[in-house]
PDB file of N, CA, C and O in Angstrom:
ATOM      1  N   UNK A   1      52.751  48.913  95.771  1.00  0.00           N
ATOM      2  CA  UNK A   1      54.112  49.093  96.208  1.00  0.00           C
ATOM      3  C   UNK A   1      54.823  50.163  95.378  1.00  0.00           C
ATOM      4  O   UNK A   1      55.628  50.944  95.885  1.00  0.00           O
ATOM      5  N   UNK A   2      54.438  50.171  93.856  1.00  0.00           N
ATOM      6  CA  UNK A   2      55.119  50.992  93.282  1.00  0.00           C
ATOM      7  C   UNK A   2      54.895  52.470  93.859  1.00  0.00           C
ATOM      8  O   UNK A   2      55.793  53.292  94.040  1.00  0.00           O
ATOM      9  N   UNK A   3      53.715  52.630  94.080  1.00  0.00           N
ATOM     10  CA  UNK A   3      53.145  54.260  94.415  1.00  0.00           C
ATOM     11  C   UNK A   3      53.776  54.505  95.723  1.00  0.00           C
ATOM     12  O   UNK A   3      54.048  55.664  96.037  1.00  0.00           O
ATOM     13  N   UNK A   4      54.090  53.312  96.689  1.00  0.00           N
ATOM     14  CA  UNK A   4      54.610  53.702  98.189  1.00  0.00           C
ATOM     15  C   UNK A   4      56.050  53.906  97.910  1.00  0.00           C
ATOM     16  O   UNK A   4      56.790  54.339  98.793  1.00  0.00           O
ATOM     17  N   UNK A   5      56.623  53.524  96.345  1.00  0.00           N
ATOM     18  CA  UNK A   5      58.384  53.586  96.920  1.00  0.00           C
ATOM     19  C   UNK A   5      58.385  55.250  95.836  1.00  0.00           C
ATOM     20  O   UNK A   5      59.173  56.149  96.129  1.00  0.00           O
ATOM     21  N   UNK A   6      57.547  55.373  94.818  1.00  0.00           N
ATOM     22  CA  UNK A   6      57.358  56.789  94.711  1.00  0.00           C
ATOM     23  C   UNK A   6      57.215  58.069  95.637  1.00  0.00           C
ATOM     24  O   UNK A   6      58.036  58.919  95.983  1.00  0.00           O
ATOM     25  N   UNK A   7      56.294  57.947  95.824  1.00  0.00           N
ATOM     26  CA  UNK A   7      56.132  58.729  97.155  1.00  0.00           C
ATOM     27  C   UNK A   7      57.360  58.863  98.160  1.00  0.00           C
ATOM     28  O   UNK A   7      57.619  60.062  98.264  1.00  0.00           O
ATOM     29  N   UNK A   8      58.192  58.109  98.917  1.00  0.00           N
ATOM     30  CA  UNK A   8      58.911  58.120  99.368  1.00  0.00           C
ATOM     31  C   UNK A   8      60.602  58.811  98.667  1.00  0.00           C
ATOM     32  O   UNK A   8      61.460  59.519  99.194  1.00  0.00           O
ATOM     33  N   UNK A   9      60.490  58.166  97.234  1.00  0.00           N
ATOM     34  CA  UNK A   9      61.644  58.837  96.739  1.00  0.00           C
ATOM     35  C   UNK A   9      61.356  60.509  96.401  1.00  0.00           C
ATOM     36  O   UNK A   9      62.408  61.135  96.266  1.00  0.00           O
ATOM     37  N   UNK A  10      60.644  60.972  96.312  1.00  0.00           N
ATOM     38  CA  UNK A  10      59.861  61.741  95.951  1.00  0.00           C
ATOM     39  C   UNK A  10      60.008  62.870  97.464  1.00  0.00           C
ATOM     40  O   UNK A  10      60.404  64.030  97.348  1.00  0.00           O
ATOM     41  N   UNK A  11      59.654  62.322  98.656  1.00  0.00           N
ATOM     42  CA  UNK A  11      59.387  62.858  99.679  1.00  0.00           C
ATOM     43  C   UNK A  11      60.865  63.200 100.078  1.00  0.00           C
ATOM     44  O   UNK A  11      61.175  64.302 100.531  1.00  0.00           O
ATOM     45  N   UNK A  12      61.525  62.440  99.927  1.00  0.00           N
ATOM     46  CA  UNK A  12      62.771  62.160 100.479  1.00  0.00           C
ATOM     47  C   UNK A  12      63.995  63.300  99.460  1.00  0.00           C
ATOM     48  O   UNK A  12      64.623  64.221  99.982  1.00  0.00           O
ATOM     49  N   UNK A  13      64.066  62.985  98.216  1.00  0.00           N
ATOM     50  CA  UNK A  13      64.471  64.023  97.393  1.00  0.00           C
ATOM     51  C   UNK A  13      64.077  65.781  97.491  1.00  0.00           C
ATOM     52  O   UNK A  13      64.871  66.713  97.367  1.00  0.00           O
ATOM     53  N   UNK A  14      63.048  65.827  97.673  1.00  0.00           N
ATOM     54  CA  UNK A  14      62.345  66.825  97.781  1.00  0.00           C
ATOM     55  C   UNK A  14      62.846  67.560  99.040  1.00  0.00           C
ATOM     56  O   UNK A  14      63.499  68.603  99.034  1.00  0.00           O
ATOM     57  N   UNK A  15      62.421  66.821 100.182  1.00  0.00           N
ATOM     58  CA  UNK A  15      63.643  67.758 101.883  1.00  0.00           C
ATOM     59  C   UNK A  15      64.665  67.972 101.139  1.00  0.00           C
ATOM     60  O   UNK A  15      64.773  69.155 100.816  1.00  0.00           O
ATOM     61  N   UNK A  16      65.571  67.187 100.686  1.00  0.00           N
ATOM     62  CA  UNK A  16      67.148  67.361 100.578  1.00  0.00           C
ATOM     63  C   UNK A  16      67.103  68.306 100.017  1.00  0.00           C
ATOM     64  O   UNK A  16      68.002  69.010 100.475  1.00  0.00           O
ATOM     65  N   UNK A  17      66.335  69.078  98.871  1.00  0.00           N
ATOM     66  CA  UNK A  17      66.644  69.699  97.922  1.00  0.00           C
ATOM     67  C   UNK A  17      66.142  71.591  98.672  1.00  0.00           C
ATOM     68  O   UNK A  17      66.432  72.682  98.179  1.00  0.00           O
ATOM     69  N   UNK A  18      65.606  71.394  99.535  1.00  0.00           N
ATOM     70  CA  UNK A  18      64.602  72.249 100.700  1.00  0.00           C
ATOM     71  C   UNK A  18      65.983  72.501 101.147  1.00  0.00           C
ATOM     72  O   UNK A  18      66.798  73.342 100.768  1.00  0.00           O
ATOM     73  N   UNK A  19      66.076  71.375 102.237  1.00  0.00           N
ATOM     74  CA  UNK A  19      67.577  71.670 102.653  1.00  0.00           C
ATOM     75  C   UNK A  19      68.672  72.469 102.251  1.00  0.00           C
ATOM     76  O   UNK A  19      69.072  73.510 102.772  1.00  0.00           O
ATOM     77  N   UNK A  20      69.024  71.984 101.458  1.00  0.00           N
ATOM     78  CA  UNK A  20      69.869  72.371 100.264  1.00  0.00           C
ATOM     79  C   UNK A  20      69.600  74.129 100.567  1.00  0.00           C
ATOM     80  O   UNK A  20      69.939  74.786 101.551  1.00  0.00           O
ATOM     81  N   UNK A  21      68.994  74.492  99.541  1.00  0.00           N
ATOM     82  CA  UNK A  21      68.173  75.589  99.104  1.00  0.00           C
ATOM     83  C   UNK A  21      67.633  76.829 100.152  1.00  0.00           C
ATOM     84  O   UNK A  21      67.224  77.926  99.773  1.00  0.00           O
ATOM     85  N   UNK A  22      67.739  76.370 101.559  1.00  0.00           N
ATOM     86  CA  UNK A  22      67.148  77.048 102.501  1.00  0.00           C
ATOM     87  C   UNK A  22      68.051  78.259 102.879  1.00  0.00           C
ATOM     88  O   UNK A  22      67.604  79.257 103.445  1.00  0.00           O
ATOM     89  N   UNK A  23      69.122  78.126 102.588  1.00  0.00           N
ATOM     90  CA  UNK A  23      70.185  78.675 103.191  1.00  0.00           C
ATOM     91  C   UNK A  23      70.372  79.621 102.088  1.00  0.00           C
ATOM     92  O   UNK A  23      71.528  80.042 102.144  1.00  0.00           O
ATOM     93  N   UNK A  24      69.751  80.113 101.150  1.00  0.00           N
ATOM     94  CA  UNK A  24      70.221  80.781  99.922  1.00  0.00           C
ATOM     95  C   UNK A  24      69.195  81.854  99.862  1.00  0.00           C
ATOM     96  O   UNK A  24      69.398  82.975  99.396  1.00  0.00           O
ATOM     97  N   UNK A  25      67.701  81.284 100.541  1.00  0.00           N
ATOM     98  CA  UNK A  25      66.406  82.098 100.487  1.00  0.00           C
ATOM     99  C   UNK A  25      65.213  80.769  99.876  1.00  0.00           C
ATOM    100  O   UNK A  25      65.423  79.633  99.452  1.00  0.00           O
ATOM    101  N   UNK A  26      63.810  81.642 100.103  1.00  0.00           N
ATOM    102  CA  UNK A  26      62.577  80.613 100.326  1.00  0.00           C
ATOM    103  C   UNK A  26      62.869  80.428  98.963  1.00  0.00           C
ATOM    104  O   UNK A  26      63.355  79.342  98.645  1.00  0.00           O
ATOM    105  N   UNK A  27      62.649  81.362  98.006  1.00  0.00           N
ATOM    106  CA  UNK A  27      62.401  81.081  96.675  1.00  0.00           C
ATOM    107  C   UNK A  27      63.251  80.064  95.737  1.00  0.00           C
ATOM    108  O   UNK A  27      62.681  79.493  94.808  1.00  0.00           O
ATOM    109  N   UNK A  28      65.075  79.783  96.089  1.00  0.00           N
ATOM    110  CA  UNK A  28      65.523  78.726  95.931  1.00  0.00           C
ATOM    111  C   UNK A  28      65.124  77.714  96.393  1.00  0.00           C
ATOM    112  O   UNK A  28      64.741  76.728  95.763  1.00  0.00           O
ATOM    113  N   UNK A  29      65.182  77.883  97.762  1.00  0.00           N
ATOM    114  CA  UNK A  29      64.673  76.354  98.545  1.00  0.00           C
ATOM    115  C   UNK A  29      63.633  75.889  97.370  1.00  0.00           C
ATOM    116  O   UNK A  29      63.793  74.871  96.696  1.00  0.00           O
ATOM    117  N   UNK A  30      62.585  76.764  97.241  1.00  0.00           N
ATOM    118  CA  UNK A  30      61.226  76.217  96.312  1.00  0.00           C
ATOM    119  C   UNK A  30      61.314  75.199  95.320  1.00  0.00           C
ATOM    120  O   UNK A  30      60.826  74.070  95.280  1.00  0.00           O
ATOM    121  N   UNK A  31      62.520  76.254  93.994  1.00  0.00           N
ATOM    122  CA  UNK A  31      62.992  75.837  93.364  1.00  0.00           C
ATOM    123  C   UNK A  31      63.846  74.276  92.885  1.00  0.00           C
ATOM    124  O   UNK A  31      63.649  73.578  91.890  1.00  0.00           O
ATOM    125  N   UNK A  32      64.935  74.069  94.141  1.00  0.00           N
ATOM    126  CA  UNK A  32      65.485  73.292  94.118  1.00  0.00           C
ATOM    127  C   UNK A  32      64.774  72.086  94.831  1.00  0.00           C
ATOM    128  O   UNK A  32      65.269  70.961  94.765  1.00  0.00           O
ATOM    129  N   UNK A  33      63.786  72.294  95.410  1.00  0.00           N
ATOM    130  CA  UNK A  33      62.753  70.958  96.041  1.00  0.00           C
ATOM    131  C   UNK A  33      61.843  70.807  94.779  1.00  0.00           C
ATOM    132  O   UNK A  33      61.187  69.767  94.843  1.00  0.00           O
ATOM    133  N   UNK A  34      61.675  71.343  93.954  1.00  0.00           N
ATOM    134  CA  UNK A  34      61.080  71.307  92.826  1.00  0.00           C
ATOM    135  C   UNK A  34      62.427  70.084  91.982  1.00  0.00           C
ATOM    136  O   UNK A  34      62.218  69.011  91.416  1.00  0.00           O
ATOM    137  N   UNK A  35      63.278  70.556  92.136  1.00  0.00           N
ATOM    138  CA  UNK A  35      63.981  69.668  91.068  1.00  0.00           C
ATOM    139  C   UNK A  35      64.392  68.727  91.407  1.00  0.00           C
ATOM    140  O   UNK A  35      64.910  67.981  90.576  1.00  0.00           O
ATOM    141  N   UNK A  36      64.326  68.306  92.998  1.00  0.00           N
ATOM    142  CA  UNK A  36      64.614  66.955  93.998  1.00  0.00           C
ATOM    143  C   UNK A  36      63.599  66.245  93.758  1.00  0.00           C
ATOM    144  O   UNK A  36      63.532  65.038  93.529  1.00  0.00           O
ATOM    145  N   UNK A  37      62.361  67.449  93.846  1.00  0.00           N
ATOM    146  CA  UNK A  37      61.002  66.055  93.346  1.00  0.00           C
ATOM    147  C   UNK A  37      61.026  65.634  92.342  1.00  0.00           C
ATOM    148  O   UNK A  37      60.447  64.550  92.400  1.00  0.00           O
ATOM    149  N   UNK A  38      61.439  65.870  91.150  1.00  0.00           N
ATOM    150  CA  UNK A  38      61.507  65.513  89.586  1.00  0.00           C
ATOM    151  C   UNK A  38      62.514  64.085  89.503  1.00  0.00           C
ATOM    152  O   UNK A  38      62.341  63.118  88.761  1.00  0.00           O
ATOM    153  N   UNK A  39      63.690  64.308  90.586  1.00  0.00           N
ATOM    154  CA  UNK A  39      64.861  63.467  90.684  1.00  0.00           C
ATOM    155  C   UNK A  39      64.455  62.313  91.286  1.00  0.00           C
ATOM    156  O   UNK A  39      64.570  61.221  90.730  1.00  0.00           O
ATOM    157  N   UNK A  40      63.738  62.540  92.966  1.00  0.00           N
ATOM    158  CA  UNK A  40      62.742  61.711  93.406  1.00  0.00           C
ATOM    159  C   UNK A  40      61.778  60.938  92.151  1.00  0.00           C
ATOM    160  O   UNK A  40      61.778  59.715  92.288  1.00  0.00           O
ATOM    161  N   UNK A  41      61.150  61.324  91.234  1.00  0.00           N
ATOM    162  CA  UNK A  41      60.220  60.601  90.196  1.00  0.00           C
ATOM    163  C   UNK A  41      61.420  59.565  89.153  1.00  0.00           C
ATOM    164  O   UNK A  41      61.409  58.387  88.796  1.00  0.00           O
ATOM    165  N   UNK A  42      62.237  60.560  88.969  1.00  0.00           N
ATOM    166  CA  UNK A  42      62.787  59.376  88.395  1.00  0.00           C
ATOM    167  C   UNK A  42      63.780  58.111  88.829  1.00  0.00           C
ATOM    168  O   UNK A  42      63.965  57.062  88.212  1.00  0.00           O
ATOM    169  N   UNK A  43      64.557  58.701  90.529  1.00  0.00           N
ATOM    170  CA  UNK A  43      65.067  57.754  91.136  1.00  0.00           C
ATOM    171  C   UNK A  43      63.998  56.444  91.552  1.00  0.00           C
ATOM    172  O   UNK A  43      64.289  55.273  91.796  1.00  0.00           O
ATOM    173  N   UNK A  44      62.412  57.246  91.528  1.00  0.00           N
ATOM    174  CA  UNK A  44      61.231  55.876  92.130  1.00  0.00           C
ATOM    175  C   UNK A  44      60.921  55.132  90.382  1.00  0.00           C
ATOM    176  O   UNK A  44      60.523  53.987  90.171  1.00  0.00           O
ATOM    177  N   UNK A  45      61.063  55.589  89.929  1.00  0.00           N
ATOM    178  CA  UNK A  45      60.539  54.855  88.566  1.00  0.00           C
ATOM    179  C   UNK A  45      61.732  53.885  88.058  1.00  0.00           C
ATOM    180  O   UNK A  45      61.631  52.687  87.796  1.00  0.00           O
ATOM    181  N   UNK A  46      62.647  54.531  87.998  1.00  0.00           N
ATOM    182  CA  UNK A  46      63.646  53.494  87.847  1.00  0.00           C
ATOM    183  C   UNK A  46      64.556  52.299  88.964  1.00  0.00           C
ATOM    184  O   UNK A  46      65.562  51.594  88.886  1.00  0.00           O
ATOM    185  N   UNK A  47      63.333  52.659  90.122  1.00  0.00           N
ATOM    186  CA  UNK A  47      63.880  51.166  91.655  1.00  0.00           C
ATOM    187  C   UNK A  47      62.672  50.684  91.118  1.00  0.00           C
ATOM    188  O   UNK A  47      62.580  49.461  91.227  1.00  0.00           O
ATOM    189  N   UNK A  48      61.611  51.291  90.516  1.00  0.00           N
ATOM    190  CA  UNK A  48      60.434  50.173  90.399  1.00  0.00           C
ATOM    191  C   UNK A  48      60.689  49.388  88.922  1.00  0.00           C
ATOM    192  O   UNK A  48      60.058  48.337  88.805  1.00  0.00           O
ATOM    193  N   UNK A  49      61.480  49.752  87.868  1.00  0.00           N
ATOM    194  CA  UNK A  49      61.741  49.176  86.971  1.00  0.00           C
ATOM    195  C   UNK A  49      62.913  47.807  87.073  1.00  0.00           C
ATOM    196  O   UNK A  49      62.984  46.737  86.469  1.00  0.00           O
ATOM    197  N   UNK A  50      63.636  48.363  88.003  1.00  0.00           N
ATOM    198  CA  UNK A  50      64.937  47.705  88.056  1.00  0.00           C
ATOM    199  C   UNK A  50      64.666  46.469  88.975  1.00  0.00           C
ATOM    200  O   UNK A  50      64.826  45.293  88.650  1.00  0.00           O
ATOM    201  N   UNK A  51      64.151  47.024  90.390  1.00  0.00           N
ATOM    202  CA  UNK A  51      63.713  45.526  91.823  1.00  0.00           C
ATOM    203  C   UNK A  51      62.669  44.975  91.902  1.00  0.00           C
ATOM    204  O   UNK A  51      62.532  43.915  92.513  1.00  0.00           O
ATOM    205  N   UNK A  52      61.414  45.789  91.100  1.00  0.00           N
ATOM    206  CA  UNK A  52      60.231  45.645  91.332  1.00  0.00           C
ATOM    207  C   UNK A  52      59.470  44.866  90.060  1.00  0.00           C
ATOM    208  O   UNK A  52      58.406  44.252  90.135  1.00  0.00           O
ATOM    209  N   UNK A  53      59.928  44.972  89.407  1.00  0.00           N
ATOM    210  CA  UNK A  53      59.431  44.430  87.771  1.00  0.00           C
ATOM    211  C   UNK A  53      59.602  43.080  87.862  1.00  0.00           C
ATOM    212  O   UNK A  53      59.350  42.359  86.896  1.00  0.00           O
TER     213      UNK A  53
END
């Protein structure tokens, strides 16, 4: 369960940050889905610490 709510925060952070970013050029988009996924890792690590533990 932990790896499925990773993945998901992860997946999910990551568009937004695409999103985000698309409108500026590819190489932001890149960037800032880069730092949604990082946000994603720690928004999933800390729902698996907090609901899941």
């Amino acid at each position: 369960m932990k790896k499925l709510i990773l993945l998901i925060t992860i997946t999910i952070f990551s568009w937004i940050g695409w999103w985000v970013g698309e409108h500026m050029g590819i190489m932001t988009a890149y960037v800032i889905s880069f730092i949604g996924s990082l946000f994603g890792v720690y928004v999933g690590v800390r729902i698996n610490q907090e609901y899941l533990s």
